[in-house]
N, C-alpha and C positions, 0 to 999 in steps of 0.2 A: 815471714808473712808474704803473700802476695795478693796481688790486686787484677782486675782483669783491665782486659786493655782492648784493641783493636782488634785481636785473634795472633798477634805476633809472638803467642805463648805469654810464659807467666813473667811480671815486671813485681821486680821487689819494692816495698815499699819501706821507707827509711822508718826503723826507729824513733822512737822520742827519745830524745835526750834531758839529762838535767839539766843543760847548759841553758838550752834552746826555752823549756819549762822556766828556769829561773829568772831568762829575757822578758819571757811572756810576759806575766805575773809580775816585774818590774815595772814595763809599759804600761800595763794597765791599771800600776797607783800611780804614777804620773799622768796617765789618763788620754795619751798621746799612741796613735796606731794608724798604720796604711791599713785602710780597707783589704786588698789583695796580702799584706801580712798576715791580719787578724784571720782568713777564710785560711791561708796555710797553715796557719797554730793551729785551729779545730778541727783540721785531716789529719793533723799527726800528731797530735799532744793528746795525752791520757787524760779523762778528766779526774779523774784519782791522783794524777801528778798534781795538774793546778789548783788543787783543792789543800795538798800536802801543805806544796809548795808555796801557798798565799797565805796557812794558818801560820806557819813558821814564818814567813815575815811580819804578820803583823804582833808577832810575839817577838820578834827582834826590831819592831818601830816601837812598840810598847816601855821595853827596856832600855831603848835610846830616850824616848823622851821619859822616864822615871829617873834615867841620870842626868838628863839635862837640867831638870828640874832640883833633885839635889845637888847638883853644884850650886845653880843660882841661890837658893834658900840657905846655902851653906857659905855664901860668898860677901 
C-alpha cells in the first residue's frame, strides 16, 4: 500500500499488525491512551482487526472471571 506525500513519489505505509491491534484493544479496557497514540491506532489498524480482536478478549475476560468464580464457590 501506499500513501501520498509531498510529491517525493510513493511512501509505504506500515501494516497493522496483531501485535500492535492486541496493544490497542488492551489500552483501551484499561481505559488508559495518549491522544497522539490513540490518532496512530486509527491510521493503521483495521477496524475488522479491533473489532476481532476485542470480541476474543472479552470471551477470554469472560472465562477468566467464570473460573474465578468457580474456585471461590468451590473453596
Amino acid at each position: 500500500m501506499t500513501a501520498p506525500n509531498d510529491g517525493r513519489g510513493p511512501v509505504a505505509v506500515p501494516r497493522p499488525s496483531l501485535w500492535r491491534t492486541i496493544k490497542a484493544v488492551a489500552w483501551g479496557f484499561f481505559g488508559v491512551r495518549k491522544h497522539s497514540e490513540y490518532q496512530e491506532d486509527i491510521s493503521r489498524l483495521s477496524p475488522l482487526h479491533i473489532v476481532a480482536v476485542g470480541f476474543v478478549a472479552v470471551l477470554v475476560l469472560i472465562a477468566v472471571l467464570l473460573a474465578l468464580v468457580k474456585f471461590a464457590v468451590s473453596t
